[in-house]
Each structure stands twice: as structure tokens, then as C-alpha cells.
C-alpha positions as CSV (number, residue, x, y, z in Angstrom):
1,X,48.4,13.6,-21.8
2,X,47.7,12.5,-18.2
3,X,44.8,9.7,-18.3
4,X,45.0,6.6,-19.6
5,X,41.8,5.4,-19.8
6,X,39.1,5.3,-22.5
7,X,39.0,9.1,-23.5
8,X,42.9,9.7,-23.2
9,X,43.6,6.5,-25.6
10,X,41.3,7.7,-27.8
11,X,42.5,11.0,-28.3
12,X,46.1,10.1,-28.3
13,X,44.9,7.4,-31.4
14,X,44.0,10.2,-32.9
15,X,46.4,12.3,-32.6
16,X,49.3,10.2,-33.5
17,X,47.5,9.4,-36.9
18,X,47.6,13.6,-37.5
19,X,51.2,13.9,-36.5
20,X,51.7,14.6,-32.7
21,X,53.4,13.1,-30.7
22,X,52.0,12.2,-27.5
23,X,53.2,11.2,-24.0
24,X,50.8,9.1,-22.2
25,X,50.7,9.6,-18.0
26,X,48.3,7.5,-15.6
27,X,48.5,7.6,-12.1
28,X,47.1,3.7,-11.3
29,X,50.1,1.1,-11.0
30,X,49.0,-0.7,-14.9
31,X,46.4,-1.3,-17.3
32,X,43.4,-1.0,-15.9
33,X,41.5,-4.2,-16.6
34,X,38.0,-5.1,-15.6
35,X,35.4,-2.4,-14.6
36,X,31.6,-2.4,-15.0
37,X,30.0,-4.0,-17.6
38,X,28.9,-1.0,-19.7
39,X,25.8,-0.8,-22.8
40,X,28.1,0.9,-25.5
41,X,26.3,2.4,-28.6
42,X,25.3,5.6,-30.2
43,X,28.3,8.2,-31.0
44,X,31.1,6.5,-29.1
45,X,30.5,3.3,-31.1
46,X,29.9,5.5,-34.5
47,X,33.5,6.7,-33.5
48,X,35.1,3.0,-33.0
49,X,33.5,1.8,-36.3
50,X,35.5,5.2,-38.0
51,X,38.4,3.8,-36.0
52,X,38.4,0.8,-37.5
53,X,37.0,-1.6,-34.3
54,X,34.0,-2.9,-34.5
55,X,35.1,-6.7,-35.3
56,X,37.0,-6.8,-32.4
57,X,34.5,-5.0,-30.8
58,X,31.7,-7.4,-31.9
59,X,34.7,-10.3,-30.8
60,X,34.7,-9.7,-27.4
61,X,30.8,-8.6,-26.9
62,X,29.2,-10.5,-23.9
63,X,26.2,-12.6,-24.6
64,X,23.5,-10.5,-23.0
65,X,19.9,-11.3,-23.7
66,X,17.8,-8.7,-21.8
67,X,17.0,-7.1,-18.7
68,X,15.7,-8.7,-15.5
69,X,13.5,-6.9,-12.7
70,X,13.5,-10.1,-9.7
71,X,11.7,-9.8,-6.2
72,X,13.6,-11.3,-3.1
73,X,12.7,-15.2,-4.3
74,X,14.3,-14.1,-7.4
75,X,11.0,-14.8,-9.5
76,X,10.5,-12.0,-12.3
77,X,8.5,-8.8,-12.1
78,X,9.2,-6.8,-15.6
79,X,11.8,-6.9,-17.9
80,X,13.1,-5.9,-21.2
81,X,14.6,-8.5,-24.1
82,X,17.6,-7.4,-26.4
83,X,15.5,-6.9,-29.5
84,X,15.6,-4.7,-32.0
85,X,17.4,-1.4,-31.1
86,X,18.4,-2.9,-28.0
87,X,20.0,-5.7,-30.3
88,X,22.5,-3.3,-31.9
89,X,24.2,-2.2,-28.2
90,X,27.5,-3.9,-27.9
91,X,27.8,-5.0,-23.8
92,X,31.5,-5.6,-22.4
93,X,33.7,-4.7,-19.6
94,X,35.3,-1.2,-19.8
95,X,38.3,-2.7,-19.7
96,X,38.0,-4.7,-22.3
97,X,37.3,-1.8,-24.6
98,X,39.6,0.3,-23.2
99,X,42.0,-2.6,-24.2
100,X,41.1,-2.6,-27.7
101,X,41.3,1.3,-27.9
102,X,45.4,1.0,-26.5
103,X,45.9,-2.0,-29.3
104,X,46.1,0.8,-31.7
105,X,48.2,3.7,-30.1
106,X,52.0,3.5,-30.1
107,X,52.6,5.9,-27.7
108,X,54.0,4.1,-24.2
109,X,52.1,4.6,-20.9
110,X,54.3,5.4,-18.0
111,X,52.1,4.0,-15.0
112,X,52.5,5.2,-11.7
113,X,52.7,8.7,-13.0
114,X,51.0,11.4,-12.9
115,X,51.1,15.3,-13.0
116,X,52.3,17.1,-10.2
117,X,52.3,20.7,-11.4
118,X,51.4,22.4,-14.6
119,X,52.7,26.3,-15.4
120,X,51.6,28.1,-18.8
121,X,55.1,28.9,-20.4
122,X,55.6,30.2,-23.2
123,X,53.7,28.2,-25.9
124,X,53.1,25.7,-23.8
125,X,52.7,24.1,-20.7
126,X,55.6,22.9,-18.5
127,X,55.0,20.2,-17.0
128,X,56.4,18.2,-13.9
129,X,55.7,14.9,-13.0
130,X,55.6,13.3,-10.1
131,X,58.2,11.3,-10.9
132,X,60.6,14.0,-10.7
133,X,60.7,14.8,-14.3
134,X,59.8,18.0,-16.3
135,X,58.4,18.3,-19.4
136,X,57.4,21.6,-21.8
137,X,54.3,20.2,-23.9
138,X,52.2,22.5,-26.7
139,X,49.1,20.7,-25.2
140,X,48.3,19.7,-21.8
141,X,45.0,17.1,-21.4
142,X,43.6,16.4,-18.5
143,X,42.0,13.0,-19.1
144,X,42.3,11.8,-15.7
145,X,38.6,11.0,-14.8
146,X,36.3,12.5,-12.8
147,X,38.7,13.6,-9.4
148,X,41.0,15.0,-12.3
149,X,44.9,15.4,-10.8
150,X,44.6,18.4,-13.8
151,X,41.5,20.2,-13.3
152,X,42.9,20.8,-9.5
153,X,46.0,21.7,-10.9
154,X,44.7,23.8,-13.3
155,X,40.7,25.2,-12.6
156,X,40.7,24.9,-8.9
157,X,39.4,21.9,-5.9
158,X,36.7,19.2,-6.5
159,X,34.4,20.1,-4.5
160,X,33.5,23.2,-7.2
161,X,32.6,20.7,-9.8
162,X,31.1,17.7,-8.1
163,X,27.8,17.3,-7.8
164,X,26.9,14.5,-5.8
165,X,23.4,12.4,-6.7
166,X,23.0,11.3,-3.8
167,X,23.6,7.7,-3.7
168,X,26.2,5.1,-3.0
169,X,27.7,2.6,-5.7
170,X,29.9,-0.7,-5.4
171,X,31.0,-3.2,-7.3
172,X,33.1,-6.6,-7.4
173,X,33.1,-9.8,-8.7
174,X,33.6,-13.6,-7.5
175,X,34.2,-16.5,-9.9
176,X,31.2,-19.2,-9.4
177,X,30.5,-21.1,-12.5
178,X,27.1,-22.4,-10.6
179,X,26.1,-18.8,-9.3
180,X,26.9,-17.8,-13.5
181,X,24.5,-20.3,-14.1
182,X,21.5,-18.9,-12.3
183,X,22.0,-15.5,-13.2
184,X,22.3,-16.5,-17.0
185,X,22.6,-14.2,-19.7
186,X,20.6,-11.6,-18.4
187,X,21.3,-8.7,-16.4
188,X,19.3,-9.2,-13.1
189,X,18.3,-6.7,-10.4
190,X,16.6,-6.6,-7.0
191,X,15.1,-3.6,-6.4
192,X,13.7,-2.6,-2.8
193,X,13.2,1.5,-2.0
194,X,16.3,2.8,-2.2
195,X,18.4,0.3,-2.6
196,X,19.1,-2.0,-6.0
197,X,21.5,-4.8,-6.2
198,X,22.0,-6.4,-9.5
199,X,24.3,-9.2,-11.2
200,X,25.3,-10.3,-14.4
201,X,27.8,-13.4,-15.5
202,X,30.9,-12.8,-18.0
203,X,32.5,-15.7,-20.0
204,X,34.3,-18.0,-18.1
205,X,32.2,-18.7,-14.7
206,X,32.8,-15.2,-13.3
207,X,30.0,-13.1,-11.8
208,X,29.9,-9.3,-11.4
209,X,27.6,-7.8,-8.2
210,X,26.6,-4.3,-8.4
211,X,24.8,-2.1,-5.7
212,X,22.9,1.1,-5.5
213,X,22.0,3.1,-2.4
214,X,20.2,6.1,-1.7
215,X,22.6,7.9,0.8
216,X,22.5,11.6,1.5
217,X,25.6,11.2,3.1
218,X,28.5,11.4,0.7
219,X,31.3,10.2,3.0
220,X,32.4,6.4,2.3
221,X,32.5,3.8,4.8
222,X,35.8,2.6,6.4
223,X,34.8,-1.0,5.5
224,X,32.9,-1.1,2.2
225,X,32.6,-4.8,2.3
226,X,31.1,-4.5,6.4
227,X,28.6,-1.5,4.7
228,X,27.2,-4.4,1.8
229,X,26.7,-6.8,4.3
230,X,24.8,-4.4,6.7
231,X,22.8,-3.0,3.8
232,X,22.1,-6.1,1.6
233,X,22.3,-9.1,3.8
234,X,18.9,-9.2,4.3
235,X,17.3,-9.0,0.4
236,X,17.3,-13.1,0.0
237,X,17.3,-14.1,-3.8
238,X,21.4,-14.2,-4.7
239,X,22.8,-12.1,-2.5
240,X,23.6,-13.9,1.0
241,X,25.6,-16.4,-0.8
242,X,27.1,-13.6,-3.3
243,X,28.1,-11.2,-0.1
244,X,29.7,-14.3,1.4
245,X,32.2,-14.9,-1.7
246,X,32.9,-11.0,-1.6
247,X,36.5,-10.6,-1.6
248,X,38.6,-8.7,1.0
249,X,37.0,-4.5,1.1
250,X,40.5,-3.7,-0.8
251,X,39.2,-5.1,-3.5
252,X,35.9,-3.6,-3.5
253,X,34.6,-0.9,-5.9
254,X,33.0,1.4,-3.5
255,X,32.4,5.4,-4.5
256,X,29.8,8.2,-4.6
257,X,27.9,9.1,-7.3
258,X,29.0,12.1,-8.9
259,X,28.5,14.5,-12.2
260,X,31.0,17.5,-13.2
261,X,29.9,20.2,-14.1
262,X,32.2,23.3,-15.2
263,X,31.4,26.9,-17.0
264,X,34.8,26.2,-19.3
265,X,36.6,22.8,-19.9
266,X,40.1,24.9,-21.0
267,X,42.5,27.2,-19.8
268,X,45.1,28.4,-22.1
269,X,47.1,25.2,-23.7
270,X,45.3,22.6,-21.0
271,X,42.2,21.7,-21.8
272,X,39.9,18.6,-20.0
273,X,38.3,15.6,-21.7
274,X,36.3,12.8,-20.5
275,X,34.9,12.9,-16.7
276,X,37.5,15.2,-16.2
277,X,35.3,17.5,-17.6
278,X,32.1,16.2,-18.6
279,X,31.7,12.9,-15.7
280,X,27.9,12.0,-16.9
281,X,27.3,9.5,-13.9
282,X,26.4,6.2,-13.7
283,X,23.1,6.7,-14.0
284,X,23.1,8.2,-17.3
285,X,25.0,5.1,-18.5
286,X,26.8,6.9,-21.3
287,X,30.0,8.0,-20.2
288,X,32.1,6.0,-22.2
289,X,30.3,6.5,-25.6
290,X,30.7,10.1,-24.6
291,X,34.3,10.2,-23.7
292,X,35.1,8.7,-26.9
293,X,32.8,11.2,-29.0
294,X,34.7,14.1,-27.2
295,X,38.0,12.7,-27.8
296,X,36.8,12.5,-31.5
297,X,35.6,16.0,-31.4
298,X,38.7,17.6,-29.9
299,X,40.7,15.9,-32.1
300,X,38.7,16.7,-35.6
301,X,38.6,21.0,-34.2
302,X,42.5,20.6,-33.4
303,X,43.2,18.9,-36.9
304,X,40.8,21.6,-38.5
305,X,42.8,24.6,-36.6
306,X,46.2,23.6,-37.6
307,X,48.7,25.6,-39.7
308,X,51.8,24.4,-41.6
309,X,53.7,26.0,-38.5
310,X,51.3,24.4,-35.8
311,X,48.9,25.8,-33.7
312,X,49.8,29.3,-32.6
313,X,47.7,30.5,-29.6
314,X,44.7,32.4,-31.3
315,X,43.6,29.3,-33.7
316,X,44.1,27.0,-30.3
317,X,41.3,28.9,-28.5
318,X,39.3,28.8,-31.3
319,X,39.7,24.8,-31.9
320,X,39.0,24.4,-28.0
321,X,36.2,26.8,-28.0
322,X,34.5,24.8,-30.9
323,X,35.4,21.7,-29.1
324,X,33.3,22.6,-25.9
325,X,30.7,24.2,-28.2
326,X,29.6,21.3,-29.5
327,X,30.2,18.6,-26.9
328,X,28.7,20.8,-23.8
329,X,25.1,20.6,-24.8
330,X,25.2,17.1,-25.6
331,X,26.8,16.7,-22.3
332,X,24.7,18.8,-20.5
333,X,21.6,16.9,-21.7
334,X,23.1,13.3,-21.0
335,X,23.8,14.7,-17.9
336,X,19.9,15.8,-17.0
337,X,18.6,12.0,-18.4
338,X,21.0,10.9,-15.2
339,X,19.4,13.0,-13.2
340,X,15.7,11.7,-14.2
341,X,17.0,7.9,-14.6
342,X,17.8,7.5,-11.2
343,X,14.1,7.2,-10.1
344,X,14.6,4.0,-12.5
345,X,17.3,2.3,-11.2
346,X,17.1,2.8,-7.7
347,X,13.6,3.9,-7.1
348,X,12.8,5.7,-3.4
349,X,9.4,4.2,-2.9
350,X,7.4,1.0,-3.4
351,X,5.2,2.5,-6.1
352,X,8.0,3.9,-8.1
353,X,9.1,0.6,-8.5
354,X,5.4,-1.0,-8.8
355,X,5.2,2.0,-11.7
356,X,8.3,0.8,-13.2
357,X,7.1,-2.8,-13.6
358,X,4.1,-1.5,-14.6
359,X,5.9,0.5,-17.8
360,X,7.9,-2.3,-18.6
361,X,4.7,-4.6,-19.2
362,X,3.3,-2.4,-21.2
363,X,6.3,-2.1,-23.1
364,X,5.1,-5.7,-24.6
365,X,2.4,-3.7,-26.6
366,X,2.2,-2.6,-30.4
367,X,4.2,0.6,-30.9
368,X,4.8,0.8,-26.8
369,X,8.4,-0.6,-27.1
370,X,10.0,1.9,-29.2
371,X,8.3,4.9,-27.2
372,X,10.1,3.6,-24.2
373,X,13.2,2.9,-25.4
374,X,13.2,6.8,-26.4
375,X,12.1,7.7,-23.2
376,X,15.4,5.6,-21.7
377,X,17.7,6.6,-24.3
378,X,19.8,10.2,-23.5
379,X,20.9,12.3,-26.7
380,X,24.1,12.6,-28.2
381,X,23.6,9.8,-30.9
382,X,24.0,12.2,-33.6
383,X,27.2,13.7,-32.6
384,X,29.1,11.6,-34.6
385,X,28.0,11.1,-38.1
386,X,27.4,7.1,-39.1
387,X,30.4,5.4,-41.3
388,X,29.0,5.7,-44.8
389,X,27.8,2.2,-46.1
390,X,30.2,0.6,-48.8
């Protein structure tokens, strides 16, 4: 399997417990720690309950209280509590539940690594990596995110499966127990047209920045930490002080905003999981839930396929066909709700914001709140079915 991150770890968890044996491959240098701070709920946290991890899911949750909408003085203009619904979303780093997911697979990672050319053999795939080894696998998955090392490999260059939405993203974080403070236990964001910057605080004093920019370009800048400054230097409330603590533009998060989007996620014995196949964008805010539902998914339609002798060709293309049959729509769908969210998060004009605050205040009425949420939620919840109650 090349991809170590969320979707690969939780299809080789699977796996394992239904008698593979898997090989894990990653291309970055170790674990991948950190990330976005990322709402997870709905299927993907349907499929960590089945998998035995909500405690230490609920463990390491981060103390968020709400949503924050703040104007340049940072005073508030909407803004939505964690009641409710909103109250059962578990918020943490995606490294931190990537984490957890590894706890629980015994298969070794060998980082540094990934695939450097894959040849249909056989029954198989062979396999070489780009460490200089060669391997002949019943299964090849591409799990290797959204500029998959596989799918070029395999289905041909990215550019015939990204679509780009047109904006800009960046992240990074600086540890200020007094900047923490201020932003409190709320995500905040400062929204002018076209551009959003927004912060929360983790445990332990540090404080993640992230940033949104309309940009029809989709080339990068040289010096993503220069391109901040120039963009948000001049949007008062945190962000002067928080773009002078940014660390060196190496250790920026700076990328375009992309979906994938394919007519078939397999070919043969590879077949593509997670962005890889199915990237949902940030803007649809789902990704991980999803890559864990899919990883679920192909793993139940593999285990329902299997003989006593294995998986001969002919029942494998009929436990990946079943596997993109019932992920794609959901995808698809999740996909579209990114596509429509982005007039919420980084709104073009001043009255799509004005319209957003205005939603959000009436979000406070009888009945309203629930309506909304709906309206904000994408599908997919009922992918996975719920852990039956004891």
C-alpha cells in the first residue's frame, strides 16, 4: 500500500484483521504529525467507533466551543455555538487521529519510500520502489493523497484529475500562550472579500493561523511567508502580530485548492482510495471522515469477494466495482457542497459576507438552527451504519 496517512492506515487496520498482509509505503521522511484542525463526524467517526476508538478519540478532542465571525478590531459579527448536533463533532489535529488510527496496525511503515513503477503481472502487480526494491503484490493501493505517486503511475498526469477552486490555502502555527488566550476556545475568522484568515488555539499555548484567497492563478508563490505578509498584513485584529511570529516559508503550509475527480478509481489489481481518488477539498471539510468510510467500504466489498483460495481476478473487479459504486455518489455529492461552501468561507463580495452574518443571526431563532445546520452539513452520513447500542 503506498500512503500512509489516514485512509491507507485505515484500510491496512482492516485488512490485517481479515488476514492480509500488508506493506505500508509513504513517501514524507516520518509520521506525519500536526495538520489542520479538522470537524470529524458522520461516517468516518461511525467507522472509528466500529473500530474500537472513540475513547481515545473523545481523549484527545480539543476544547472547541463555537464559531467566531470578527471584523478587523476583532469584535464579533455572527457566529455559531457547539450545541446540539454541533456538540457531537469531535475537533482535533489530523495528525492526532491519524496517530490513533496507526496505534492499531502492526504493519511497519517504511518512510522515505515510495513507488516508483507499478506493471500488472500475472495476478498481481509488481512493484518497484524507489528504494531500489521490487515487490509482486495481489493488491496495489494508491493511498497517496491527492498528487497520488500511483494514479500517475497507473491512470495517467494530474492535471486530468485536478480541478482547481480557485483559491489559495496556508497554514502554520506559532506557540504564544497570550495570543491562545485571546483567540480562546473558539474558532475565529476575519473575513474581507476574498480573502479569510482564521485562528484557533490547541492545548498547550500553541496557536494555528489559517488563510483563504481567492486566486485564479493556481501557480504558488516562491516565498509563501512574503505572499501572507503582502496579502494579510493589512487586516488589523490578530494578524500583524501573528504574521510576525510566522516561522521561516519552509515551514509554511501553502497549496491550491483542489478536488479529483476520475470516471474509474481502479485498474486491474491497483485500485485508489482516499484523495487519491476522491480529494473532496477543503472547503467541503469532510475529507477525512470520507477517507475513512472508503477505506471501510473497500475493505467490507474485498472481505465479501473472497474465496477460500483468494481473490481470483473476476470476483476482484466485482469487489472494486461495488467499492466505487457506493462511495462515488457520496463523493460526488460532498464534492458539489464544496463547491457551494466556498461562497461561505471565503465570500467574493461585501454582501455575501453581510448575508452570511445575516443567516447566522437568524440561526438564533426557533426551528432556524437545525435548518442551517442541514444546509452546511454535505451527505455521506449514512454510509456507514451506527454501532448498534448495547
Amino acid at each position: 500500500m503506498c500512503g500512509a496517512g489516514i485512509a491507507g492506515l485505515t484500510l491496512a487496520w482492516h485488512l490485517e484483521r481479515d488476514g492480509w498482509d500488508v506493506e505500508l509505503v509513504e513517501r514524507a521522511a516520518g509520521f506525519r504529525d500536526g495538520g489542520y484542525l479538522i470537524d470529524f463526524y458522520g461516517a468516518g467517526l461511525r467507522v472509528a467507533e466500529r473500530m474500537g476508538l472513540r475513547p481515545p478519540l473523545l481523549q484527545a478532542r480539543c476544547p472547541v466551543s463555537g464559531v467566531r465571525y470578527v471584523d478587523r478590531d476583532g469584535r464579533r459579527t455572527g457566529g455559531l455555538e457547539m450545541s446540539g448536533a454541533l456538540a457531537e463533532v469531535v475537533s482535533l489535529p489530523r495528525g492526532v487521529l491519524a496517530r490513533i488510527v496507526a496505534d492499531g496496525v502492526r504493519a511497519p511503515v517504511r518512510y522515505g519510500t515510495t513507488v516508483a513503477a507499478a506493471e500488472p503481472r500475472g495476478d498481481g502487480v509488481a512493484v518497484a520502489l524507489s528504494d531500489g526494491t521490487e515487490r509482486h503484490v495481489d493488491l496495489l493501493v494508491g493511498a497517496d493523497g491527492a498528487r497520488s505517486r500511483v494514479r500517475r503511475l497507473v491512470f495517467g498526469e494530474e492535471e486530468r484529475f485536478a480541478r482547481y477552486l480557485g483559491h489559495h490555502v496556508a497554514a502554520y502555527s506559532v506557540r504564544d500562550e497570550d495570543l491562545g488566550r485571546r483567540v480562546g476556545t473558539r474558532y475565529q475568522m476575519l473575513t474581507v472579500p476574498g480573502r479569510m484568515a482564521g485562528a484557533y488555539a490547541l492545548p498547550g499555548g500553541a496557536v494555528t493561523l489559517v488563510f483563504l484567497r481567492r486566486e485564479p492563478d493556481p501557480a504558488l508563490p516562491d516565498d509563501p511567508g512574503a505572499a501572507l505578509q503582502r496579502h494579510y498584513g493589512d487586516l488589523g485584529w490578530i494578524l500583524p502580530e501573528a504574521l510576525r511570529r510566522r516561522p521561516p516559508s519552509d515551514h509554511v503550509y501553502y497549496d491550491r485548492i483542489t478536488q479529483v475527480e476520475m470516471d474509474r478509481w481502479h485498474r486491474g489489481r491497483v485500485v485508489l482510495l482516499g484523495d487519491a481518488c476522491q480529494a473532496v477539498s477543503l472547503f467541503a471539510g469532510h475529507g477525512a471522515s470520507m477517507a475513512m468510510a472508503g477505506a471501510w467500504v473497500l475493505a467490507a466489498e474485498l472481505r465479501a469477494a473472497a474465496g477460500p483460495s483468494g481473490l481470483p481476478p473476476a470476483a476482484l473487479d466485482t469487489a472494486l466495482d461495488a467499492y466505487e459504486r457506493r462511495m462515488r455518489p457520496v463523493i460526488a455529492d460532498v464534492q458539489r457542497f464544496g463547491r457551494r461552501f466556498v461562497h461561505w468561507m471565503a465570500p467574493g463580495s461585501r454582501w455575501r459576507i453581510a448575508a452570511r452574518d445575516g443567516v447566522l443571526r437568524l440561526a438564533a431563532l426557533p426551528g432556524a438552527r437545525r435548518l442551517l445546520l442541514r444546509s452546511l452539513t454535505p451527505a455521506g452520513h449514512d454510509l456507514v451504519p451506527a454501532v448498534p447500542e448495547e
